[in-house]
TIVO-2410 file (N, C-alpha, C; in nm, 3 decimals):
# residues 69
REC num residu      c1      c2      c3 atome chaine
REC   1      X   0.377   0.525   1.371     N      A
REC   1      X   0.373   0.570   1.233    CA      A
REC   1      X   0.232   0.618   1.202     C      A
REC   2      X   0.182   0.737   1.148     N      A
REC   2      X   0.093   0.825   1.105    CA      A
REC   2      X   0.110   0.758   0.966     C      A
REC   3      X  -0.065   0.711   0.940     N      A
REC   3      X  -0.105   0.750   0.849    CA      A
REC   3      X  -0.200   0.821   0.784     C      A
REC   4      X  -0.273   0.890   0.643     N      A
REC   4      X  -0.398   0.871   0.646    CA      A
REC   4      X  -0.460   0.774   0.611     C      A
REC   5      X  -0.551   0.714   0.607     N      A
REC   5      X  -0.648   0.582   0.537    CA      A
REC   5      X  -0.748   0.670   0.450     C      A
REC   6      X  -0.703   0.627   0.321     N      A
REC   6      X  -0.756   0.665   0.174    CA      A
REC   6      X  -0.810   0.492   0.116     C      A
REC   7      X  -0.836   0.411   0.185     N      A
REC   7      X  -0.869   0.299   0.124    CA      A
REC   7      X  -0.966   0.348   0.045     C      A
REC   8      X  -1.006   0.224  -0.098     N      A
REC   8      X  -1.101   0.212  -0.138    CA      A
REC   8      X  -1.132   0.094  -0.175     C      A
REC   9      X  -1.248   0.071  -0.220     N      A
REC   9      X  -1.328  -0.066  -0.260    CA      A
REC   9      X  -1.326  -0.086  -0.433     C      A
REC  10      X  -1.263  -0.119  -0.491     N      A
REC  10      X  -1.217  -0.084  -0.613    CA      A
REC  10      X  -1.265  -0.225  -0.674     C      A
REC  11      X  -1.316  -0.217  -0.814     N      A
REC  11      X  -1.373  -0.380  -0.873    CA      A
REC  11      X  -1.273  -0.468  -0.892     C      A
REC  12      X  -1.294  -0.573  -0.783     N      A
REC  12      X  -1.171  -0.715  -0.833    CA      A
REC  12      X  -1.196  -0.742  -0.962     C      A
REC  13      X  -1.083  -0.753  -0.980     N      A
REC  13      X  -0.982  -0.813  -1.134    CA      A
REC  13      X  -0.919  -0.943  -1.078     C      A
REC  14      X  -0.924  -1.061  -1.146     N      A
REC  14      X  -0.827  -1.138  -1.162    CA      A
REC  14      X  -0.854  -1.215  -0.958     C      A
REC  15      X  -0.934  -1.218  -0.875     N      A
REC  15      X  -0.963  -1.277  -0.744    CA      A
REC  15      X  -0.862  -1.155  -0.693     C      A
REC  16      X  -0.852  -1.010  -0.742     N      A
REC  16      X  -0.722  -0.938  -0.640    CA      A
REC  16      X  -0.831  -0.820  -0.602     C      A
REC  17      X  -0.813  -0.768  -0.500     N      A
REC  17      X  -0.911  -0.629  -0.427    CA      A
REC  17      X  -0.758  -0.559  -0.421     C      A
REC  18      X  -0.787  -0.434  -0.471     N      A
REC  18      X  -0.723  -0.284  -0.478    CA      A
REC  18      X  -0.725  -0.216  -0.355     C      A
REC  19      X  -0.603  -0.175  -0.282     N      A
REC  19      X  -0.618  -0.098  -0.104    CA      A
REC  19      X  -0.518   0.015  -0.130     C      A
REC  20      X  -0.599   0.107  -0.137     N      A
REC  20      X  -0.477   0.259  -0.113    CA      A
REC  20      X  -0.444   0.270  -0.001     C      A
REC  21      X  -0.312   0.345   0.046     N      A
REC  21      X  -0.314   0.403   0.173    CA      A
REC  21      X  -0.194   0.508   0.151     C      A
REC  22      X  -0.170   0.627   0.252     N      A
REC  22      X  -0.065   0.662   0.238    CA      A
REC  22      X   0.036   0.666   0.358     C      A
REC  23      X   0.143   0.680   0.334     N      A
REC  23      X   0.229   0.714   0.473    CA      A
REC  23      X   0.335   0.821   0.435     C      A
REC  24      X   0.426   0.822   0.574     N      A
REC  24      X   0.514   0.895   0.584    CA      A
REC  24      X   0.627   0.830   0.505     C      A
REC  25      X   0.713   0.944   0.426     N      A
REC  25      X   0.848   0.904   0.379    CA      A
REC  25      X   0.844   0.898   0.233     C      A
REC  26      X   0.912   0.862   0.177     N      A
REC  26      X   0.922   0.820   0.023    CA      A
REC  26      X   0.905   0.679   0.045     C      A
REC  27      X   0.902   0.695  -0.165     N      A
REC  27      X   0.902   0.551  -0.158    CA      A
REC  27      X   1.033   0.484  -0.183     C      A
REC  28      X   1.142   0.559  -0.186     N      A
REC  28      X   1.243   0.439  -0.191    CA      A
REC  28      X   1.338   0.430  -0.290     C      A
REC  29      X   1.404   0.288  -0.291     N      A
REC  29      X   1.441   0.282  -0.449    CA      A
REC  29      X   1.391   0.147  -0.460     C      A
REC  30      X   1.256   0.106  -0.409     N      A
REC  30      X   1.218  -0.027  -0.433    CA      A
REC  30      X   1.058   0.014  -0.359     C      A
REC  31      X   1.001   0.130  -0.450     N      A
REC  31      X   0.869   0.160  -0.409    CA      A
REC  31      X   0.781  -0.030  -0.373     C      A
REC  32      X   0.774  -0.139  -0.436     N      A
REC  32      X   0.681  -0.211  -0.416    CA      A
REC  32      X   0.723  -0.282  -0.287     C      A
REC  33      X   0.823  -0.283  -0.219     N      A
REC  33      X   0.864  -0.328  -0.139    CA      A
REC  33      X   0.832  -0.235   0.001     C      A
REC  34      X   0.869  -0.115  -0.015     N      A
REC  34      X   0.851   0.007   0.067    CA      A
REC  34      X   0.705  -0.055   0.091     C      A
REC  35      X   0.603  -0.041  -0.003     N      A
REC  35      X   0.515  -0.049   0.020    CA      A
REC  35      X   0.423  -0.170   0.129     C      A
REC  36      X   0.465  -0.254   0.058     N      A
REC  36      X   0.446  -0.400   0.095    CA      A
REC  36      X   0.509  -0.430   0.306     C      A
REC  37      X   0.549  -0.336   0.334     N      A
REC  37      X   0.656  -0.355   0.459    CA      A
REC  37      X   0.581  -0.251   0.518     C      A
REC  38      X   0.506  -0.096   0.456     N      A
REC  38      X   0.429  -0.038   0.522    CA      A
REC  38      X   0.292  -0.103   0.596     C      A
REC  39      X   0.211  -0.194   0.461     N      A
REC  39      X   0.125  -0.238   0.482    CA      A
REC  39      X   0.116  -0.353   0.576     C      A
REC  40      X   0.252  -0.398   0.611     N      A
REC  40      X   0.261  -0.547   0.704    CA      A
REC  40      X   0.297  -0.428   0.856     C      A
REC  41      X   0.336  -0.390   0.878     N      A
REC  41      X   0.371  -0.293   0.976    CA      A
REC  41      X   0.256  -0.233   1.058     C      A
REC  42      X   0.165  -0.188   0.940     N      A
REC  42      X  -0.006  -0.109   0.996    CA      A
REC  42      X  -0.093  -0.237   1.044     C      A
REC  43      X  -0.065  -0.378   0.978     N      A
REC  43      X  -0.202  -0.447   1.004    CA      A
REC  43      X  -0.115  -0.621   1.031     C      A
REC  44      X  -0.016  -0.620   1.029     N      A
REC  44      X   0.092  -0.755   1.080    CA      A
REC  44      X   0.055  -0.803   0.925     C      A
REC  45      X   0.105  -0.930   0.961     N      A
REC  45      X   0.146  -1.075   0.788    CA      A
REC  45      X   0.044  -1.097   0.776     C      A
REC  46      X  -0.063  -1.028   0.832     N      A
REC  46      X  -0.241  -1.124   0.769    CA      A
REC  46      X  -0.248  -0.961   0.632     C      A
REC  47      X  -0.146  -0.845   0.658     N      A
REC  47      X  -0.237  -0.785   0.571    CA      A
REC  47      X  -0.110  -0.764   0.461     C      A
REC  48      X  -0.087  -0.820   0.443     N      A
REC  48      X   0.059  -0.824   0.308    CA      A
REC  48      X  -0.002  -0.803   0.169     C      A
REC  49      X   0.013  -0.782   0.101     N      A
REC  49      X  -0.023  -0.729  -0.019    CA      A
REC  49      X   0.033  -0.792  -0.104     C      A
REC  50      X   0.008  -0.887  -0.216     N      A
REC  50      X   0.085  -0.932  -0.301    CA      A
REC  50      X   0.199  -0.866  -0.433     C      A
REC  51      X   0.113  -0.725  -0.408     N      A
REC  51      X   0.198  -0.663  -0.564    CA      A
REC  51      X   0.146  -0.482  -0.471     C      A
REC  52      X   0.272  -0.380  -0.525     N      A
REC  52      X   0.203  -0.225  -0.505    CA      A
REC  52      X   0.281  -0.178  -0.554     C      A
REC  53      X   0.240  -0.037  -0.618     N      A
REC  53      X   0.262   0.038  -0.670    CA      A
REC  53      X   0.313   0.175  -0.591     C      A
REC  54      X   0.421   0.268  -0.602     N      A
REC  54      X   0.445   0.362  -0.513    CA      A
REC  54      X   0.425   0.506  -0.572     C      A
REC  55      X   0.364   0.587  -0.544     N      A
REC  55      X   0.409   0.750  -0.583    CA      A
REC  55      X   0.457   0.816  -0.488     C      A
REC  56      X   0.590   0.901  -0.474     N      A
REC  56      X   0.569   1.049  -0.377    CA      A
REC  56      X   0.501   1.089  -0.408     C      A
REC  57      X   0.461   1.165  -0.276     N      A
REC  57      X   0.338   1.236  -0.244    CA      A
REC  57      X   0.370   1.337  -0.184     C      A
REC  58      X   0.472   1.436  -0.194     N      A
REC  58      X   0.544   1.528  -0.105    CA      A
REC  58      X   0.644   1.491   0.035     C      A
REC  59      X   0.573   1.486   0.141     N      A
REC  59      X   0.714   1.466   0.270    CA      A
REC  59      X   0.632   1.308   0.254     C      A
REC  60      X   0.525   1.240   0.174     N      A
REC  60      X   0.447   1.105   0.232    CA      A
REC  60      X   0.446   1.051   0.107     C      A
REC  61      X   0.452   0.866   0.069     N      A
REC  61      X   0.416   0.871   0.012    CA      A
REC  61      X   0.240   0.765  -0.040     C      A
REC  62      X   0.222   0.724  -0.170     N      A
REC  62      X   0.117   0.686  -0.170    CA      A
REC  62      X   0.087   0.537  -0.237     C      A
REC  63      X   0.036   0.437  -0.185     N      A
REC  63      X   0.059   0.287  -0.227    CA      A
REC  63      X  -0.081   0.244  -0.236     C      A
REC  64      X  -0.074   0.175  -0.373     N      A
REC  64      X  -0.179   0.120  -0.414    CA      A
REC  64      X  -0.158  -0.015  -0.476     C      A
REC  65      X  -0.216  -0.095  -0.383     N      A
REC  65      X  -0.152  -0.243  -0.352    CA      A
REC  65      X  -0.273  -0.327  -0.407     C      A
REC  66      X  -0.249  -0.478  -0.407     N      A
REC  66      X  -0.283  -0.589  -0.447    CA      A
REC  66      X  -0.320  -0.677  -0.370     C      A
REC  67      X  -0.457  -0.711  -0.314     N      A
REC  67      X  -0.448  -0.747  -0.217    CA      A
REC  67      X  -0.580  -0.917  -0.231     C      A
REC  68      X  -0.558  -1.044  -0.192     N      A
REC  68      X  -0.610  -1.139  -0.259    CA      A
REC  68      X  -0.754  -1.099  -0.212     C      A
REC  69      X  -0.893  -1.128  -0.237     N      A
REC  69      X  -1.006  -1.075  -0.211    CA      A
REC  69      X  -1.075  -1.227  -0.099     C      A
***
C-alpha cells in the first residue's frame, strides 16, 4: 500500500498529538474506522490512533487522526 506522508507536528490539546497521512481509496462509509485500520496497517497496534477524521481526496483519501502524545 502507497502512501504519501503529510505528517505534521500539530500543538497537543487535551495529552492527544495530531498525525495526517494520506492513502489510497476512499474513505468509506465509516471514514474513522477506514482510517484507524490504515494507520494500524502502515505502522502495526503500537500506531492506532484513538479518534480520525476522513476526507476524499480524489482516487486517495486523507486522515487526520488522534494520536496519545
Amino acid at each position: 500500500m502507497r502512501s504519501a506522508n503529510v505528517e505534521a507536528g500539530l500543538t497537543p490539546m487535551d495529552n492527544q498529538c495530531v498525525r495526517k497521512d494520506i492513502f489510497i481509496g476512499g474513505c468509506g462509509p465509516d471514514g474513522n474506522k477506514t482510517c484507524i485500520n490504515d494507520f494500524v496497517k502502515k505502522g502495526g497496534e503500537a500506531n492506532r490512533p484513538s479518534s480520525c477524521e476522513c476526507d476524499n481526496f480524489g482516487e486517495e483519501h486523507l486522515c487526520r487522526c488522534n494520536f496519545k502524545c
